[in-house]
C-alpha positions in Angstrom: 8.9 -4.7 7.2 9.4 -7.9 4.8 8.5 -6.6 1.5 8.1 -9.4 -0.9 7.9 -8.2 -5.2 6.9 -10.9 -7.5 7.0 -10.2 -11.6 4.4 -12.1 -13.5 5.8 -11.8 -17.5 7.9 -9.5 -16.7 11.3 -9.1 -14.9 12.0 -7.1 -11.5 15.2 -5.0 -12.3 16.7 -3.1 -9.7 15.2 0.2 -10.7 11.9 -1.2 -10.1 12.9 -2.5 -6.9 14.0 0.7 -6.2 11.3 2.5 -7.1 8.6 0.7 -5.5 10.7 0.4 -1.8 11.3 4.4 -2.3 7.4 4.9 -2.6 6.9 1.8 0.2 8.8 4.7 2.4 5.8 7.5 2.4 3.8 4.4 4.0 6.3 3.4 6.5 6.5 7.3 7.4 2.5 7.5 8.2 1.7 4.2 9.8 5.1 2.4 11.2 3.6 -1.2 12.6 4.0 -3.2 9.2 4.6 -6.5 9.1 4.8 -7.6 5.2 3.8 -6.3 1.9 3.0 -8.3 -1.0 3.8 -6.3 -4.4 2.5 -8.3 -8.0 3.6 -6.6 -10.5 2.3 -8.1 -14.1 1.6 -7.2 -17.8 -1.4 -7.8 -19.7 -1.0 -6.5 -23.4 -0.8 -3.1 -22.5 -1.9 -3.1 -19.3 0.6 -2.9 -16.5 -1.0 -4.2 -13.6 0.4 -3.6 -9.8 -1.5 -5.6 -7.1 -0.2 -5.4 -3.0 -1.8 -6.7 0.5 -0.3 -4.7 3.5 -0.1 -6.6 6.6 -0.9 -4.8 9.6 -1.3 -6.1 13.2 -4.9 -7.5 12.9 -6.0 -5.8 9.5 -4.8 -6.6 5.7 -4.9 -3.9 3.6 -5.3 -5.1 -0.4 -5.0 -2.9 -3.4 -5.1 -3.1 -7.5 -4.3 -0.8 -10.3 -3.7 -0.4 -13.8 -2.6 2.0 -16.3 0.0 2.0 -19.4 3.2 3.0 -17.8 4.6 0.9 -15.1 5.5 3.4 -12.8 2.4 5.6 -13.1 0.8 2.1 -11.5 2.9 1.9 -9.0 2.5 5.2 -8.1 -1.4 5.3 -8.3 -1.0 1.7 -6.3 1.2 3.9 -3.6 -1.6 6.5 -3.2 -4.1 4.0 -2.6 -2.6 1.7 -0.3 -1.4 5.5 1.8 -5.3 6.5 2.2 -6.4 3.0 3.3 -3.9 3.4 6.1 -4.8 6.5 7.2 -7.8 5.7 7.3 -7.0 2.8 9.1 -4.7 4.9 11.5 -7.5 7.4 12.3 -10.3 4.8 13.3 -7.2 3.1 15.6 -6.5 6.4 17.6 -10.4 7.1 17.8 -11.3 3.8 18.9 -8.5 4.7 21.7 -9.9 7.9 22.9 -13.5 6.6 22.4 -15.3 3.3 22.5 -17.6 3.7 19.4 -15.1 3.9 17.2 -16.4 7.5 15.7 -14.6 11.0 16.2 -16.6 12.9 18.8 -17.3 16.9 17.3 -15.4 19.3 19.8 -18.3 21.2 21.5 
């Protein structure tokens, strides 16, 4: 996984670096055929703004929060990107064991 962190107005220190390749982890644990991820990280203000596209094979995956604190974007940024790719993940292995794409209800 090439994980590529850009700072608009702001500058990436190592604890951010850190931080956001700890939390790329939970994603890399769930879903393991990344190819790239594209974090922005900028500040407006008072708004701290995180923005990342996930590459997958065949799918990008783009996501955008907001809030206050730095991290607390990051980490709400995290959570989204996680239940796109699950969700992504679960219409994969149904499309595998079915050919419309929907779970089929255990009878």
């Amino acid at each position: 996984m090439n994980l590529n962190l850009t700072g608009r107005h702001l500058e990436i220190t190592p604890a951010i670096r850190e931080h956001v390749t700890a939390k790329l982890e939970k994603i890399t644990r769930h879903f393991d055929n990344v190819i790239d991820v594209n974090v922005i990280l900028s500040v407006d203000k008072l708004q701290q703004k995180a923005e990342a596209s996930l590459h997958l094979s065949g799918k990008t995956i783009v996501a955008e929060t907001s809030d206050e604190n730095l991290y607390a974007a990051i980490d709400a940024l995290i959570e989204s990107l996680d239940r796109q790719v699950l969700k992504h993940k679960e219409k994969n292995t149904a499309r595998r064991h079915d050919d419309s794409g929907k779970h089929v209800a255990a009878e």
